[in-house]
N, C-alpha and C positions, 0 to 999 in steps of 0.2 A: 696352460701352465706358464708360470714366470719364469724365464729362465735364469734369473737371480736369486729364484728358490733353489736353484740346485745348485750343491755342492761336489763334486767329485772326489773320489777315494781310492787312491794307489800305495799298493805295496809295492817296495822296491828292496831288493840286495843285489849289488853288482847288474845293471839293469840298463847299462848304456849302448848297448844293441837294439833296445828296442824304445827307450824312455821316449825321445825324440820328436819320433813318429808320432806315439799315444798322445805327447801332450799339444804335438801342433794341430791333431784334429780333434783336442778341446780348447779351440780359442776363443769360441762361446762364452765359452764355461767365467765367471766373476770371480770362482775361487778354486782351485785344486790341495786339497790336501796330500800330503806323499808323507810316511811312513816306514822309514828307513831302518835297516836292521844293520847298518855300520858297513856301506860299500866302501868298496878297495880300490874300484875302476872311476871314469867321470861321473856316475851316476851325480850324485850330488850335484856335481858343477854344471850338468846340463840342468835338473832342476832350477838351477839359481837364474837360468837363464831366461825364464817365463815369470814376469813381475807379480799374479796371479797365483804362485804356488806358492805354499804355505809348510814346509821341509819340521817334522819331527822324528827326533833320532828314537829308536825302543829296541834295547838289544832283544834278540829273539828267544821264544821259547814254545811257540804253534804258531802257528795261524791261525786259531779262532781267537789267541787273546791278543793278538799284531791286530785284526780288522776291528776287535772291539773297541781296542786302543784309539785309534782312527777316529770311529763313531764319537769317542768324547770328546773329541775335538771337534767336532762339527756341529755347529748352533740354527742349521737352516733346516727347512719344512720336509726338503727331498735330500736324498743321498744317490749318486750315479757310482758303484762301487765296481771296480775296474782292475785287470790285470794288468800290469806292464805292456804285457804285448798284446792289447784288445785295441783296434782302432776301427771309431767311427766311422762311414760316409759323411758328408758334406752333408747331405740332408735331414741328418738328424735333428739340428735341431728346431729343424722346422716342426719337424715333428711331434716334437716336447709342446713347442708353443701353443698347435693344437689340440696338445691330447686331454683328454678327460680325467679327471683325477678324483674319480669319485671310488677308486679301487686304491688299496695300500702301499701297492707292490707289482711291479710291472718285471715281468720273463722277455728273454729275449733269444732269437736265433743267430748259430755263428757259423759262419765261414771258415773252416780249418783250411790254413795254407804252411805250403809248405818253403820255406823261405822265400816268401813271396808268391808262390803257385798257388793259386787255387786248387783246392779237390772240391769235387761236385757234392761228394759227400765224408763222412766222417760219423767217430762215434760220440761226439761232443754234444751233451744233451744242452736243451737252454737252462738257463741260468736268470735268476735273478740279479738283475744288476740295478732297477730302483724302483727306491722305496722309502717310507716315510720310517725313521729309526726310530720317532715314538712308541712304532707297533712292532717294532722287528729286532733280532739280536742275533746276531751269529754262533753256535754249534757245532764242538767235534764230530766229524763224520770219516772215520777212518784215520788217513793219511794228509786230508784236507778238512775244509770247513763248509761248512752249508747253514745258510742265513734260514730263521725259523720263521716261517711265513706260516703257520697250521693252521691261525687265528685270522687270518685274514685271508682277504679275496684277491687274487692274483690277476692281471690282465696281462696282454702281448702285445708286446711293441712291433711293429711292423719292419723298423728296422734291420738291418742287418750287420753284424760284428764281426771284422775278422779277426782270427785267432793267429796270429802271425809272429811266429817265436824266432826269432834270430840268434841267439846263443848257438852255443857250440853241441855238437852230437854227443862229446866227450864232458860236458858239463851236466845234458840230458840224462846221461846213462848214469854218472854217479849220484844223483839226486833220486833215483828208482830204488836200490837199497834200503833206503831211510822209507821211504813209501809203503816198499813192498811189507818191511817190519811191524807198519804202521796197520796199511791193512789187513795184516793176518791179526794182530789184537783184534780186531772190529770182527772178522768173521769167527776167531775163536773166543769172543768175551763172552755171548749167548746162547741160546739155544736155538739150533737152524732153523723151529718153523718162524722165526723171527727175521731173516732172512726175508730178499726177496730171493726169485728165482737165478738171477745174474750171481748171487754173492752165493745162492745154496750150489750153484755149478762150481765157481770159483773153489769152493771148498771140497768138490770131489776132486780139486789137484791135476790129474792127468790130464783132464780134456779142454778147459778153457782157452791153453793155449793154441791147439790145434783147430779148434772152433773157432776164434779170433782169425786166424791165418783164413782159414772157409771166408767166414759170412764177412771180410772185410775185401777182400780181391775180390769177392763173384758174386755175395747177395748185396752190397752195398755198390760194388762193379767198380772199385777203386784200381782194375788193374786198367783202365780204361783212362785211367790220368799220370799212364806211362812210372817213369823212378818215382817222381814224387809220391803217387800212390802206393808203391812196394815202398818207400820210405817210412810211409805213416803206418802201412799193414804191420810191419817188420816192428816199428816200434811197439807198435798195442801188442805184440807177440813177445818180443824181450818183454816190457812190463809183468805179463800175463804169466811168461816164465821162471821171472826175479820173485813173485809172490809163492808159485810151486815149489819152488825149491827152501823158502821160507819154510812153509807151510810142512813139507817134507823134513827140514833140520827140526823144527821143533818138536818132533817123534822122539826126535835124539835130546834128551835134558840136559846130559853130558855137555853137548855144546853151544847150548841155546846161552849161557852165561857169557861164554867168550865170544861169541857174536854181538854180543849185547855189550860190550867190551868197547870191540872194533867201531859199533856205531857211534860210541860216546867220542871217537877221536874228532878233534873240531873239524880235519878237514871235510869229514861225513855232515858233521851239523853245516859247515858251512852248503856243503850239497842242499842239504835238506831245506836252508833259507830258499836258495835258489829258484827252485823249481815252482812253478804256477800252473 
């Protein structure tokens, strides 16, 4: 692969904890696209700082029409599409150089840390991060977005990604509301054998949280990577909890309106840019 075929793709809102990082281990990279939802902090100004980024503003309204927005701005063969806080190894793009590209769409594996810590493991499935946008488009999926690969043949990158969020705890937690909102539409918009088994659990309420707390300390053995591991278990448990308690108020119609209220307040939407 040429590495002048590839373009890169970030979304950013308030992003200057982690922007930095991301773009100094794309100096490869010929051209980075960023996709701005109207930051408040440096985010911008470090952008402006790498001659290679290419800064468009799109006030927000999801994520799948922010990444698609991206896509039309990009005129090359590959798209590398990227979180704020996802940074490559160094070796990467050796790797690009020689990989085969006789596949659409390349998945990759990540490394969740936790401001800076590694954990051995996590619930962080892989992701597609590239692929040719000729063949590909991005898709509401809950609370997020997920790129439509169905039509095409998928390969894996040997690389590794880490997922390395720097933001604030108290930034994490108010952007999970908006989420949680998010994903009880998706579990109650169908009919559960539509579902897989993760989302038909989810939707018995009581128990995913308590299961998450289990299989993330002792079958995943994250108690093993000391706070930082109770850090991440604790979070997938609040999440897991913020959606039961959703899932539990919408029993109530009475109040599912004025919750629906509370989300529209901007500082919730701005929550909801946030979070990646």
């Amino acid at each position: 692969m040429n590495l002048s075929h590839v373009t890169a793709l970030i979304l950013t809102y308030n992003e200057e904890a982690n922007l930095r990082t991301s773009l100094g281990a794309l100096d490869w990279a010929s051209r980075i696209v960023i996709v701005d939802s109207g930051s408040s902090d440096r985010t911008r100004a470090i952008a402006a700082e790498f001659s290679h980024v290419d800064l468009f503003h799109r006030d927000f309204d999801n994520h799948t029409n922010q990444w698609n927005f991206g896509l039309s701005k990009i005129d090359s063969e590959w798209v590398l599409a990227l979180d704020a806080d996802y940074v490559f190894g160094s070796d990467f793009p050796l790797e690009l150089e020689k990989l085969e590209t006789s596949q659409q769409a390349f998945d990759v594996q990540f490394r969740y840390c936790v401001y800076g810590r590694p954990l051995h493991a996590s619930l962080y499935p892989p992701r597609v991060v590239l692929f040719r946008p000729a063949h590909c488009t991005y898709i509401a999926d809950g609370h997020t977005q997920t790129l439509d690969v169905s039509e095409v043949d998928v390969g894996h990158l040997a690389s590794i990604v880490s997922h390395d969020d720097h933001k604030s705890l108290a930034r994490w937690c108010s952007s999970q509301i908006k989420y949680a909102n998010l994903e009880a539409d998706k579990l109650l918009a169908g009919d559960s054998s539509t579902l897989g088994w993760k989302d038909r659990l989810r939707k018995r309420i009581v128990f995913a949280p308590w299961l998450t707390l289990f299989y993330c300390l002792f079958v995943k053995r994250l108690v093993r990577d000391g706070w930082a591991g109770c850090f991440y278990s604790l979070q997938r448990v609040f999440a897991e909890l913020l959606l039961s308690l959703v899932l539990i108020e919408r029993k109530f119609p009475e109040r599912v309106s004025s919750s629906r209220q509370v989300l529209e307040n901007d500082s919730i939407k701005d929550a909801m840019v946030n979070g990646q």
